[in-house]
C-alpha positions as CSV (number, residue, x, y, z in Angstrom):
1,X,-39.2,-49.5,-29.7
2,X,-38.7,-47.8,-26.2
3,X,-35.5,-45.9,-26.3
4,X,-33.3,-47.7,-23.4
5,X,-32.9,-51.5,-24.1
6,X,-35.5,-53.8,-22.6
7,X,-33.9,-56.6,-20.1
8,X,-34.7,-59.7,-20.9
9,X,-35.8,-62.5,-18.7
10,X,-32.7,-64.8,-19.2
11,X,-30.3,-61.5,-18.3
12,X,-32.3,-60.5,-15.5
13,X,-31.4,-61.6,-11.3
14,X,-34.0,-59.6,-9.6
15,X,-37.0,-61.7,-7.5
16,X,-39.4,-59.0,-7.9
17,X,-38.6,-58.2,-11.7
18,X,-39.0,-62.2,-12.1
19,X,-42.0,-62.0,-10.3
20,X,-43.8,-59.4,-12.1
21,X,-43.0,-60.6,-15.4
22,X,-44.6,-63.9,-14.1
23,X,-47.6,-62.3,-13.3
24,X,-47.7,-60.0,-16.0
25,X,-46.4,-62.4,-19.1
26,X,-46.8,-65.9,-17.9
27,X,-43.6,-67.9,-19.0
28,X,-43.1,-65.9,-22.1
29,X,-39.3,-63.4,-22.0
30,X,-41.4,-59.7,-22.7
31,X,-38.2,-59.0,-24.5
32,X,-38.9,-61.1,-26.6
33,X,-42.7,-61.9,-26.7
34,X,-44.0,-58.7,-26.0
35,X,-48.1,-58.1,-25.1
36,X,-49.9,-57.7,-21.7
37,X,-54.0,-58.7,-21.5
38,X,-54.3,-54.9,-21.5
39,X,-52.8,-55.3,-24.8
40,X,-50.1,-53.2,-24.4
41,X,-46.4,-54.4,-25.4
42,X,-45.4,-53.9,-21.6
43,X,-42.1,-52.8,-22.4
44,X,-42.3,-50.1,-19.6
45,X,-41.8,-53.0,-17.0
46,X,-39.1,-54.5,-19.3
47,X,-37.4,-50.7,-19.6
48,X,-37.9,-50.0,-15.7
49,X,-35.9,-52.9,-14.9
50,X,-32.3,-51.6,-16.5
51,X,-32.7,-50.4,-12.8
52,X,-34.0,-52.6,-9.9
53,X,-34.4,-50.2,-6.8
54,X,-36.5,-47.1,-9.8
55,X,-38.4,-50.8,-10.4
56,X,-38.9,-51.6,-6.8
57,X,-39.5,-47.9,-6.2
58,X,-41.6,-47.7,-8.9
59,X,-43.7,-50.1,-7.8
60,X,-44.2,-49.8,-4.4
61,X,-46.0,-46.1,-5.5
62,X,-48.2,-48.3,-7.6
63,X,-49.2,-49.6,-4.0
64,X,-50.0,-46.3,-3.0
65,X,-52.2,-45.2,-5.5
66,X,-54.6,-48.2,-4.9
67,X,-54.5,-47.9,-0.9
68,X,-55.4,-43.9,-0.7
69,X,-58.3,-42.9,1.3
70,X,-60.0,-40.9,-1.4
71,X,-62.6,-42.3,-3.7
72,X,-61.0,-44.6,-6.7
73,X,-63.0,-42.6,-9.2
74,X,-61.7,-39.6,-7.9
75,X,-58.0,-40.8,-7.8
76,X,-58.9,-41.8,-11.3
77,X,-59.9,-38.8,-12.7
78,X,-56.2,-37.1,-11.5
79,X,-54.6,-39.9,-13.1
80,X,-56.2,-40.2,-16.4
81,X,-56.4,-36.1,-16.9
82,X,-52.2,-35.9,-15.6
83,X,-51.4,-38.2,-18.6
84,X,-53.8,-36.3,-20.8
85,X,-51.9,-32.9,-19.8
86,X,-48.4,-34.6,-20.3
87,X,-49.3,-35.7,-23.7
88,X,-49.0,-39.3,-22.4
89,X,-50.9,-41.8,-24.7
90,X,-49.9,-44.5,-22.4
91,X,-50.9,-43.1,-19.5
92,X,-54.1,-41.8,-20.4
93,X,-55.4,-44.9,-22.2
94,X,-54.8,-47.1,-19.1
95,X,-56.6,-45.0,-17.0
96,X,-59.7,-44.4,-19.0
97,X,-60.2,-48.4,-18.9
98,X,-59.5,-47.9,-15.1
99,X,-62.1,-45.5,-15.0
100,X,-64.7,-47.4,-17.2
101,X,-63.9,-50.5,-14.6
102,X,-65.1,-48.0,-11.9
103,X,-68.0,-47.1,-13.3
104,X,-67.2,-44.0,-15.0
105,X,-69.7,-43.2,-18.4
106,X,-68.5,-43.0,-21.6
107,X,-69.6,-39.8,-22.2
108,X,-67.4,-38.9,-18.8
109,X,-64.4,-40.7,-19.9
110,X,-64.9,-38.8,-23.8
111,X,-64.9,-35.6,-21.7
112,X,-61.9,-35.7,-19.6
113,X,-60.1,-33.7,-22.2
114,X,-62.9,-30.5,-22.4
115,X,-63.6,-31.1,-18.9
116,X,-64.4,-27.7,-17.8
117,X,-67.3,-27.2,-20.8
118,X,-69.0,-30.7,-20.2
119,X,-71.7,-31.0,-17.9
120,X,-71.2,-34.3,-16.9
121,X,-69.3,-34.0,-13.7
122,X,-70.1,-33.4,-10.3
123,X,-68.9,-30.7,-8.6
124,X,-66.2,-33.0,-6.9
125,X,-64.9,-34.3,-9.7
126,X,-64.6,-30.9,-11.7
127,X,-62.5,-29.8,-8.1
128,X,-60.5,-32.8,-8.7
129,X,-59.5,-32.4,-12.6
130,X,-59.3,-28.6,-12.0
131,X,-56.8,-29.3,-9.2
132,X,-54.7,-31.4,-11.3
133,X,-54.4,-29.0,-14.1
134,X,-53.1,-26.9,-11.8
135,X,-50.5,-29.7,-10.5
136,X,-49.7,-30.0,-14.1
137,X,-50.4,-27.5,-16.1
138,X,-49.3,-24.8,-13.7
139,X,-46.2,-27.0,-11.9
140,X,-48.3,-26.4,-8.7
141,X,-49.3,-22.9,-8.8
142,X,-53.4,-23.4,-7.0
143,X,-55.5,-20.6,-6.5
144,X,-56.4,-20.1,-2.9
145,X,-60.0,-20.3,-4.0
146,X,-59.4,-23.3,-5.4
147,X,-57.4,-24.7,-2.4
148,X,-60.1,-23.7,-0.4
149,X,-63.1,-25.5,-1.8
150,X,-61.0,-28.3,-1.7
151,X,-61.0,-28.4,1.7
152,X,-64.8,-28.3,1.9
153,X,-64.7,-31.5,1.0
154,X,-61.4,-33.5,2.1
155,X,-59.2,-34.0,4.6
156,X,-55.7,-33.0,4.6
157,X,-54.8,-36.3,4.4
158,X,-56.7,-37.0,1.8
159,X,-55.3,-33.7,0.1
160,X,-51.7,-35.3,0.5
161,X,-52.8,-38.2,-1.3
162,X,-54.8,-36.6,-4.1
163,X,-51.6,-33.7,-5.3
164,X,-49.4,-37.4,-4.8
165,X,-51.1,-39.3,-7.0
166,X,-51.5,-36.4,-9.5
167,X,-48.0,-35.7,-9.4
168,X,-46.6,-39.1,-9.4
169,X,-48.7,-39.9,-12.6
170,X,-47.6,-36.3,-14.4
171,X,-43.7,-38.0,-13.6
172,X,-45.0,-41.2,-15.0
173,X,-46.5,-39.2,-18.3
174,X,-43.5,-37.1,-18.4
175,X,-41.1,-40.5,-18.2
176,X,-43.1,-42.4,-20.5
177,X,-42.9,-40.3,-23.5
178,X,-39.3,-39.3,-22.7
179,X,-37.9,-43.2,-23.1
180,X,-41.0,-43.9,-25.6
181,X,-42.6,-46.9,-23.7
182,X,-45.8,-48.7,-24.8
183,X,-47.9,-46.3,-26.6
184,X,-45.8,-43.2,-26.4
185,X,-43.3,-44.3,-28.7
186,X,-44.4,-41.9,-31.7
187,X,-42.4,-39.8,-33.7
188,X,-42.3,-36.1,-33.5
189,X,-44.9,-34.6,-34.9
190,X,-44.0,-30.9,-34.9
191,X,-41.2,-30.8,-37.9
192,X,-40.6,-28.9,-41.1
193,X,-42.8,-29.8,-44.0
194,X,-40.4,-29.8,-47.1
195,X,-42.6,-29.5,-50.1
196,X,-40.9,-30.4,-53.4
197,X,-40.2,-27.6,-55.8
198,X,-41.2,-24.9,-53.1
199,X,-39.7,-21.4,-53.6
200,X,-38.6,-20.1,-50.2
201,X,-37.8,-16.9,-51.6
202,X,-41.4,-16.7,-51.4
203,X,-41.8,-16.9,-47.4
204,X,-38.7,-13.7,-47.3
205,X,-40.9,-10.8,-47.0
206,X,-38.8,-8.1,-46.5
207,X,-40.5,-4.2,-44.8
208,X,-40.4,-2.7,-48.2
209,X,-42.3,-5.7,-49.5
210,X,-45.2,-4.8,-46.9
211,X,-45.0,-1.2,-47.6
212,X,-45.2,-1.8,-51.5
213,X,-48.0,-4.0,-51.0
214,X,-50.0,-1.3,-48.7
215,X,-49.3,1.6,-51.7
216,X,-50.9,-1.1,-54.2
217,X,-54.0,-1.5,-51.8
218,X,-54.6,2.2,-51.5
């Protein structure tokens, strides 16, 4: 379950909430019968609407995304290797079928995550995904070099739209797993393993342990 409450159909006043739970689950309540044809649960739409203007907001920069200049697959790539770098399940998964509905390969879409030792992207695509690690990975820091290549082969407004996009998904990867919508609601994983009869005496290793120990070896 997401963290915030989902709102329900029958609590909810908003036209374009209504409306996109029309299109999205027919004339089932998603609080209650859950499941998009993606086959998600779609709770991110029912979480988004505790607030109707981050909704409206929201989906207006859906919008966007799908009216940039740049090439789909290319916009694609950003999006699907920002929710791979923000540890996004969610994110990722929806845009690798987005890619495969482009045209992308499978071995491609297998790659996105050791991008920079596969050999099965052009070099536009490896500027694209080594761009958005930067967005990511680096909170913006780019390499002039980097920058520069770029511009061999966009415009600048096609540069505004591609660190947008990037960045608007790393805040929708970021988001997702923060409230634990759709497929980023997973427990922590980094945690103490307690192990039943364990000594933890053993794991205090004082100096003079280490120094005993060295005398033994020589």
């Amino acid at each position: 379950m997401p963290r915030l409450d989902p709102v329900s159909r029958a609590d909810n006043t908003d036209p374009l909430v209504e409306s996109m739970y029309g299109l999205l689950f027919g004339d089932r309540d998603p609080a209650v019968e859950p499941g998009t044809a993606t086959g998600t649960p779609g709770d991110w739409w029912t979480v988004f609407a505790n607030d109707t203007k981050v909704f409206e907001h929201a989906i207006q920069g859906f919008g966007v995304y799908r009216s940039v200049s740049i090439d789909p697959i290319l916009r694609e790539w950003a999006q699907a290797r920002a929710g791979y770098a923000t540890q996004s399940q969610f994110v990722f998964s929806q845009h690798c079928k987005a890619l495969r509905g482009l045209g992308a390969t499978e071995e491609q879409i297998a790659a996105i995550p050791h991008w920079s030792a596969a050999d099965c992207f052009g070099e536009v695509d490896r500027l694209v995904l080594a761009y958005t690690d930067c967005l990511v990975y680096d909170l913006g820091r780019v390499p002039d070099a980097l920058f520069d290549r770029l511009r061999g082969h966009f415009s600048d407004r096609e540069l505004l739209e591609l660190t947008y996009v990037a960045s608007l998904y790393m805040m929708h990867g970021v988001m997702s797993r923060a409230l634990r919508t759709e497929w980023d609601d997973v427990d922590e994983r980094v945690t103490e393993v307690f192990v039943d009869d364990a000594d933890d005496d053993l794991l205090r290793i004082s100096a003079d342990d280490v120094e005993s120990s060295d005398g033994e070896a020589g």
